[in-house]
N, C-alpha and C positions, 0 to 999 in steps of 0.2 A: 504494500500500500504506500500512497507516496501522503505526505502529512503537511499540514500549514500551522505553521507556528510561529511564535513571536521567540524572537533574541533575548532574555535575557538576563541579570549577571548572575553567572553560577547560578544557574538554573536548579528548580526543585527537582525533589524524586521523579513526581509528578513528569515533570517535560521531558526529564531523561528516560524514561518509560516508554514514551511515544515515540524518541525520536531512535533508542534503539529496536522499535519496533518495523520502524518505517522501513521502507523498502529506498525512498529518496524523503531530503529534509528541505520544503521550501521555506524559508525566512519569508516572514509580512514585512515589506521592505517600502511600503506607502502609506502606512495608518499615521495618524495624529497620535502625536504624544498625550500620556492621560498622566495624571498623578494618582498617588497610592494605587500604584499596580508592580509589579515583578522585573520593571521594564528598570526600573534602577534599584530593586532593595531586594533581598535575600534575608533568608531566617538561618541563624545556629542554634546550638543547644550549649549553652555553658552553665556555669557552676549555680544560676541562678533560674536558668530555665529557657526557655525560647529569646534568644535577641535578635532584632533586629538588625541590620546593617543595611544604611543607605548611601547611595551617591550622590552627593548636591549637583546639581542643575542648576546652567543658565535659565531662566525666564523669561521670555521675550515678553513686548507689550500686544503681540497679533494675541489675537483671542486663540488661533490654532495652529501649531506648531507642529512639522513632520519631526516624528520621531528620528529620522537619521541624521535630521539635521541636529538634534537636541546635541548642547557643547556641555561637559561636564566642569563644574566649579571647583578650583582646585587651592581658593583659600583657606579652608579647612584644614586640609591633613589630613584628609579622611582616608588616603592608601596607608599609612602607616597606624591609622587605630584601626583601621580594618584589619592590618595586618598585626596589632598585639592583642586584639578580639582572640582572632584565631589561634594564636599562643597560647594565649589563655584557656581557651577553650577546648585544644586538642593537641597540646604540647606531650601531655600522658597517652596518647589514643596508640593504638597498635601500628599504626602507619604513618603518622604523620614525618617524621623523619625521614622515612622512604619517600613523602613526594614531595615535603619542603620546601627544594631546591630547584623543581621543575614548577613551580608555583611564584615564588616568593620574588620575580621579576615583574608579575603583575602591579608588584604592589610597588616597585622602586620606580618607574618609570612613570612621569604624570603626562597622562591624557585627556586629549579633548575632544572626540566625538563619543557618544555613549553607546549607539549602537555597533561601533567598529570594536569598541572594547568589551562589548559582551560576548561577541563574536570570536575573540581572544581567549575568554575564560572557556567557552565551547570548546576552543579547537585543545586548548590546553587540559582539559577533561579528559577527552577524545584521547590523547595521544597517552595521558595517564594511562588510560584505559588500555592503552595500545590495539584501539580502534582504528577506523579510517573512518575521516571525517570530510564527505561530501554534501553540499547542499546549491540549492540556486535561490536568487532573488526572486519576489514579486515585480510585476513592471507595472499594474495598475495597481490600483485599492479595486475590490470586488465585496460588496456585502455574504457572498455566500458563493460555495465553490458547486460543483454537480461532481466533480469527477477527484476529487480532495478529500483526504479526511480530514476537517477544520477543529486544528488542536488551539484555536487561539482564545479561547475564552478560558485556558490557564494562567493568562497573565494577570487575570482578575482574584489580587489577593483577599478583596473584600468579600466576597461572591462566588469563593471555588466549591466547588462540591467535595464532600467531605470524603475522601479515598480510606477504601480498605487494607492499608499495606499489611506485609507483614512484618512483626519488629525483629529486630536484628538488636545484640548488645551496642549499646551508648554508654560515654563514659559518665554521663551523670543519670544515668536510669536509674541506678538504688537511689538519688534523692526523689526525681520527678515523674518516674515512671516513663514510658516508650513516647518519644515524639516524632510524631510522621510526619513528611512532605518537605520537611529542611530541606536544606541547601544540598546540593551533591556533593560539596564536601564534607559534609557529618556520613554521609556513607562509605566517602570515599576513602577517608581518615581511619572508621572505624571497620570496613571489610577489607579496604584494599582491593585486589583481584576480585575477593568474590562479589566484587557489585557485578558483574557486568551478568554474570547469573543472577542474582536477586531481581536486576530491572527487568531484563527478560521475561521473570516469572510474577510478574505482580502483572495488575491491570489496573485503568483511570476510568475514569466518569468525567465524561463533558456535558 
């Protein structure tokens, strides 16, 4: 099957599930940027439970703004607390050490278009994975596909539907119990290899 899906950052279980399901990955390469949606923010699980991690954005004054064009805000510092989030958060995990150093260039280098760098943490999963990572753009916006399986109403973090995964150990389960849908680094951290079976074997709700 070939899949329609939105870019992005370090994408949830959720989109990794569809996209190694897919047979080809087409990226939505013409929608309008939304706020509070997947398209800049990712979930982990640390010591205190579900966090957030977002990327500030420029803002323009047009009321609608394409998403590839969106330029990401880089007075913050927000690559280097993202990047001692995740210290924190999976410095003990069974893998993190092993992919560290194939990661941790995302976070040195500052950039400015949002959806080329989501696109980066993809390709950089992928090769984690030691996947091969194919996809095409969109070239119009189209409200609905006929011949597409349309995976893009996963970027809606307000509004996803609640998935049945199955849990796998996380390094703070004995305090919170199993949290599903994080970021594909909580899996990737805490199976290593065996994600690439686990995504395989789960299934989504659109």
């Amino acid at each position: 099957m070939d899949i329609l899906i939105h870019p992005t950052y370090f994408p949830n279980v959720a989109h990794f599930v569809a996209m190694l399901k897919a047979d080809h990955i087409i990226f939505e390469h013409c929608d309008n940027f939304q706020k509070q949606t997947y398209r800049n923010r990712t979930y982990i699980f640390d010591a205190n439970g579900k966090l957030l991690l977002s990327i500030p954005v420029h803002h323009t004054q047009k009321n609608r703004q394409l998403y590839r064009d969106v330029k990401v805000s880089n007075k913050e510092h927000w690559q280097s607390i993202h990047w001692k989030a995740l210290l924190s958060a999976y410095s003990t995990s069974p893998f993190f050490e092993f992919y560290k150093d194939e990661l941790i260039h995302l976070f040195e280098v500052p950039i400015s278009n949002l959806m080329s760098f989501n696109i980066k943490t993809i390709k950089t999963i992928f090769e984690c994975l030691q996947l091969d990572f194919n996809y095409t753009f969109t070239s119009t916006y189209e409200a609905s596909h006929k011949d597409l399986v349309d995976c893009r109403t996963l970027v809606n973090c307000k509004k996803e539907q609640p998935h049945d995964f199955e849990s796998y150990t996380q390094v703070f389960s004995y305090k919170h119990g199993f949290l599903q849908n994080l970021s594909i680094l909580d899996l990737l951290f805490n199976e290593g290899p065996n994600a690439v079976d686990y995504l395989k074997s789960q299934n989504i709700k659109l």
